[in-house]
C-alpha positions as CSV (number, residue, x, y, z in Angstrom):
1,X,-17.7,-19.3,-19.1
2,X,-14.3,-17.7,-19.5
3,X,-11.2,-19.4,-20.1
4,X,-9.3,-16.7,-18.6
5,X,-9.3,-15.2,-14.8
6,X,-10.5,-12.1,-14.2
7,X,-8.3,-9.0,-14.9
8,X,-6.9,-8.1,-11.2
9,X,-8.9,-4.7,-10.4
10,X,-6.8,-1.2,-10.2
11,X,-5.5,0.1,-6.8
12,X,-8.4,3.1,-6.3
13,X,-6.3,6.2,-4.2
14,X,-9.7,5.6,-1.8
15,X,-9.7,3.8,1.5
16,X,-13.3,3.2,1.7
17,X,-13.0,1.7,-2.1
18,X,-10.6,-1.0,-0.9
19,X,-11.8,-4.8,0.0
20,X,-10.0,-6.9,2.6
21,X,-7.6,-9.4,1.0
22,X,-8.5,-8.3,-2.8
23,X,-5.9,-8.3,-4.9
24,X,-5.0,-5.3,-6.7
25,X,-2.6,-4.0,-9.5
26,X,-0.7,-0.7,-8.9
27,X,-0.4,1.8,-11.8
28,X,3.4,0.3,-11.5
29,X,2.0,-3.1,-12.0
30,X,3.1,-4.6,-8.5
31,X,0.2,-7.0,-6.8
32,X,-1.1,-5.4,-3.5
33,X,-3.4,-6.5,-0.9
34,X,-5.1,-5.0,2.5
35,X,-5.9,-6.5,5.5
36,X,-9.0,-4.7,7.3
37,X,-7.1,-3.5,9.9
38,X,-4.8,-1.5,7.3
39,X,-7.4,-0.3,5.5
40,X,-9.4,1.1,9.0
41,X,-5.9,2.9,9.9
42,X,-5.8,4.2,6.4
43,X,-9.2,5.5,6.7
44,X,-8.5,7.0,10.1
45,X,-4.9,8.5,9.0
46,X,-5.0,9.1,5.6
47,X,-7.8,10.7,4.6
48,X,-7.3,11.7,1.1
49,X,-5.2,8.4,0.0
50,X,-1.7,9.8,0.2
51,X,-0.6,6.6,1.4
52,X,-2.3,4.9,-1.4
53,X,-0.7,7.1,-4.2
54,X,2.6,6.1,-2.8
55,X,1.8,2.4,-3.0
56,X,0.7,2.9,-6.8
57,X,3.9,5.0,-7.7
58,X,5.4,2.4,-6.3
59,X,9.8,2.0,-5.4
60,X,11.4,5.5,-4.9
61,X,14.8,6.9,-3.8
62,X,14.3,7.0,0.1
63,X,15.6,10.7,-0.6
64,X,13.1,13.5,-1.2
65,X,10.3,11.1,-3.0
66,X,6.4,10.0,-2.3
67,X,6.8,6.2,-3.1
68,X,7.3,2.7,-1.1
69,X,10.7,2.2,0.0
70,X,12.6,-0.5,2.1
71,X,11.3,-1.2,5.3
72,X,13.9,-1.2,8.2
73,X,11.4,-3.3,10.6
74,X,11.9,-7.1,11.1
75,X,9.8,-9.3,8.5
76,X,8.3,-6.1,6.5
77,X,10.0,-5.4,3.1
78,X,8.3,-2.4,2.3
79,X,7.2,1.1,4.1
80,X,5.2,3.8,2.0
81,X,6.8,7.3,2.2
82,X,4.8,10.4,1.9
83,X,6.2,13.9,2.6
84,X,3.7,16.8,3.8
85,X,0.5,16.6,5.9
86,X,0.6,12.7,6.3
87,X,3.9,11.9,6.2
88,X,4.5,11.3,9.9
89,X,3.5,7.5,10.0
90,X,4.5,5.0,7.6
91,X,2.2,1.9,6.8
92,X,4.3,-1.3,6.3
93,X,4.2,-4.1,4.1
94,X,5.7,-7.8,3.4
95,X,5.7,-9.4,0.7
96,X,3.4,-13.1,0.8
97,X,3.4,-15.1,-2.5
98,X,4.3,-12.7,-4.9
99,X,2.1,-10.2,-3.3
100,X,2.4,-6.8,-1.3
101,X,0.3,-7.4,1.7
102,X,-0.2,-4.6,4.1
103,X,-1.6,-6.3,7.6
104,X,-1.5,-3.1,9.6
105,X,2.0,-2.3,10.5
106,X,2.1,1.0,11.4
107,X,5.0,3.3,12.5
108,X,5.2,7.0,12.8
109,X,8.2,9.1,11.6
């Protein structure tokens, strides 16, 4: 037996990879976690994980950039931002213990 817990697994830009309330590490090193109903919306609106790749960049100028920024809705710190095919709806998160939870808060542009 390990002394140690286990390293937190790497956010995957793939819906169908993601586990309901599994804590992941973005390649910026923030802790993320998905409820099942974000992760069915992601699968039904974002297809090829844009939304995802914004949440592993991670904070961004809300200017011009793929990336999570500040969320202007009530209780939710954080919105992803993605520009192109996609970037009409915006998936929000709060932050719970440390941790970027998305619960599936979604808003379009």
């Amino acid at each position: 037996m390990s002394d140690h817990e286990p390293e937190t697994p790497e956010l995957t830009n793939s819906w169908q990879e993601i586990q309901p309330d599994v804590v992941y590490q973005s390649a910026e090193g923030r802790l993320v976690s998905f409820s099942k109903a974000q992760i069915q919306l992601g699968i039904l609106y974002d297809p090829i994980g844009k939304h995802l790749r914004a949440i592993n960049k991670g904070l961004v100028p809300p200017k011009g950039n793929t990336g999570i920024v500040p969320s202007e809705q009530a209780d939710y710190d954080f919105k992803t931002k993605v520009l192109g095919f996609g970037g009409d709806r915006r998936f929000h998160g709060k932050i719970i213990e440390c941790i970027l939870h998305f619960p599936g808060k979604q808003t379009n542009h």
